[in-house]
Backbone as numpy.savetxt, mean C-alpha at the origin, in Angstrom:
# Nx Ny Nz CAx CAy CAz Cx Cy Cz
19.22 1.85 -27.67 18.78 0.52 -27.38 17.25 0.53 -27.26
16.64 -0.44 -28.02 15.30 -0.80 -27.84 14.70 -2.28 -27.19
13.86 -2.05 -26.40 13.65 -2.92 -25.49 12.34 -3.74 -26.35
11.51 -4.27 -26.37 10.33 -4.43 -26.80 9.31 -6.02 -25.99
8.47 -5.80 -25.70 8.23 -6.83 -24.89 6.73 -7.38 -25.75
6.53 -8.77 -25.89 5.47 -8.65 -26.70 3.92 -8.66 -25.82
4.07 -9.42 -24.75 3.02 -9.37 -23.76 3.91 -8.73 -22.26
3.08 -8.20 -21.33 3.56 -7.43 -20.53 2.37 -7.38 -19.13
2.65 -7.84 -18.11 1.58 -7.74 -16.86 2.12 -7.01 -15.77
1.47 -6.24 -15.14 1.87 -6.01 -13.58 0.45 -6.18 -12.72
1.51 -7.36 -11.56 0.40 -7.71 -10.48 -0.10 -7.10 -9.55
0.95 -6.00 -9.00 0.82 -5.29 -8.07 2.03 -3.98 -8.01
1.41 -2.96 -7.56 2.45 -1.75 -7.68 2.50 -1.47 -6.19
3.60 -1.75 -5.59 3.73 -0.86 -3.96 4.83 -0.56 -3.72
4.83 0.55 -2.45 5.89 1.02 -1.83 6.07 2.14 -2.99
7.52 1.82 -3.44 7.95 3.61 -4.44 7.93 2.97 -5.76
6.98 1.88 -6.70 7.30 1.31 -7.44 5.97 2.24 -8.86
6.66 2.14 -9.67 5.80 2.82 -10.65 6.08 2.68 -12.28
5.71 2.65 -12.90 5.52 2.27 -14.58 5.30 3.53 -15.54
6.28 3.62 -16.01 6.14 4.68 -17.26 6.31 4.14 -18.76
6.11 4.78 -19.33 5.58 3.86 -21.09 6.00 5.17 -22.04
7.09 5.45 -22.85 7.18 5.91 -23.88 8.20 7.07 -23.40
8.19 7.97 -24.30 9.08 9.09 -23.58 8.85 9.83 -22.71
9.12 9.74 -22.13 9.19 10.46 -20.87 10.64 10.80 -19.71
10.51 11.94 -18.45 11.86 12.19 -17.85 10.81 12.41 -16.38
11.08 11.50 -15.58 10.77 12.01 -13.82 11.09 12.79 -13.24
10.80 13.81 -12.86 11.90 14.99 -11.64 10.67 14.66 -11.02
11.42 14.84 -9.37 10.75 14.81 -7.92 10.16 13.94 -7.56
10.45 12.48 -8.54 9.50 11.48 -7.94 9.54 11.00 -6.32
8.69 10.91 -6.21 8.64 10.42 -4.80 6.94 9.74 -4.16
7.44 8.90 -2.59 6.51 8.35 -2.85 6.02 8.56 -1.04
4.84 7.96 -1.28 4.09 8.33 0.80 3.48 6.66 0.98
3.60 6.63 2.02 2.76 4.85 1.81 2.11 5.07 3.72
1.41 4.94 3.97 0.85 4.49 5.15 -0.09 2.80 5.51
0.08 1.96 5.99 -0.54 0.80 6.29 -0.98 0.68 8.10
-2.58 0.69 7.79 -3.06 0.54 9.56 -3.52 -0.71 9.37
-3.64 -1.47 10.12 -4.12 -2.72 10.15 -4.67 -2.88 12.03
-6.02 -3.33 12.15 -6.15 -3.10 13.41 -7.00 -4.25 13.81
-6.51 -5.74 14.79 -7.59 -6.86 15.15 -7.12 -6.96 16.22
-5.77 -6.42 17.00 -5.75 -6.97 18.37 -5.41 -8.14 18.75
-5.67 -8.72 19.80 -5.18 -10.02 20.00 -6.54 -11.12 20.56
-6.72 -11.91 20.66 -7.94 -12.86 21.04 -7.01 -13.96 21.39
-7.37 -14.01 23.25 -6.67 -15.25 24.38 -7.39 -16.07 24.39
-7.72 -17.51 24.70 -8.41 -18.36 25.68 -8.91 -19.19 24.52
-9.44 -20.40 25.05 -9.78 -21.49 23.89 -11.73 -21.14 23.27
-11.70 -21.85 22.55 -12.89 -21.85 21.34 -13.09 -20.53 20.97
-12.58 -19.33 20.61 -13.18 -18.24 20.07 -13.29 -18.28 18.53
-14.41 -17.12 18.50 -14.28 -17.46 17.05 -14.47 -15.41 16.23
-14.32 -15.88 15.26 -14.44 -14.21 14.50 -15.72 -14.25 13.96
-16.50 -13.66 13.78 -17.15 -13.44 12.81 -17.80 -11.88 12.74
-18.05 -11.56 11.07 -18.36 -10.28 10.89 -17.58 -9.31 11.69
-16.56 -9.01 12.19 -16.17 -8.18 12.66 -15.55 -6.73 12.04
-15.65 -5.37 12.33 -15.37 -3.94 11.83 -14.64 -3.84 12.73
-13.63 -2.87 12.14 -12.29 -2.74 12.88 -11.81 -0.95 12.42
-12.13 0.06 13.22 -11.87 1.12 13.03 -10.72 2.09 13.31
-9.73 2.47 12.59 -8.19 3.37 12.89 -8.90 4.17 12.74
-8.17 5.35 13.80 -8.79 6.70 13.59 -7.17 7.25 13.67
-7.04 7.89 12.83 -5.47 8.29 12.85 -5.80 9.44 14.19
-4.43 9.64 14.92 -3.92 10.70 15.62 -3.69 11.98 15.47
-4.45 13.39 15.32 -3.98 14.67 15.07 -3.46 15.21 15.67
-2.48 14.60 16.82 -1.71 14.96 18.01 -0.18 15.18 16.70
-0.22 14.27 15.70 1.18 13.33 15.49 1.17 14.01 13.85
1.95 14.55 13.24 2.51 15.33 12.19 2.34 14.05 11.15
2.12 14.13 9.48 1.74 13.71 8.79 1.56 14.03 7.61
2.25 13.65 6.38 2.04 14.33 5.36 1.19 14.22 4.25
0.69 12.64 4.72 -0.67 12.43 3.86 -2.25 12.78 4.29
C-alpha cells in the first residue's frame, strides 16, 4: 500500500510524537519530556506584571534522566 500526500504540514511535535519519511524501522524509540513553568500566585487588587524573570533551578537532591 502506498500512501501519497500532495501537500503535508506539522504544527507542532510533543510528548512521544515523531515523523519519519521513507524507509525506515524504529527499535527503542522512546521519549523524555520535562515542563517547569514558574509565576506563583499574585493576591490583592490593582497589581500588575511587568517585565518579569522567572528562574527553575532543578533539584540535585531528586534522580533524573535528562
Amino acid at each position: 500500500m502506498k500512501i501519497q500526500f500532495q501537500n503535508f504540514s506539522i504544527d507542532q511535535l510533543s510528548e512521544s510524537s515523531a515523523v519519519f519519511s521513507g524507509d525506515n524501522f524504529q527499535t527503542n524509540f522512546s521519549t523524555s519530556t520535562r515542563r517547569n513553568e514558574g509565576n506563583g500566585s499574585i493576591n490583592g487588587d490593582k497589581n500588575i506584571h511587568i517585565n518579569n524573570k522567572h528562574i527553575i533551578m532543578k533539584n540535585t537532591d531528586q534522580q533524573d534522566d535528562s
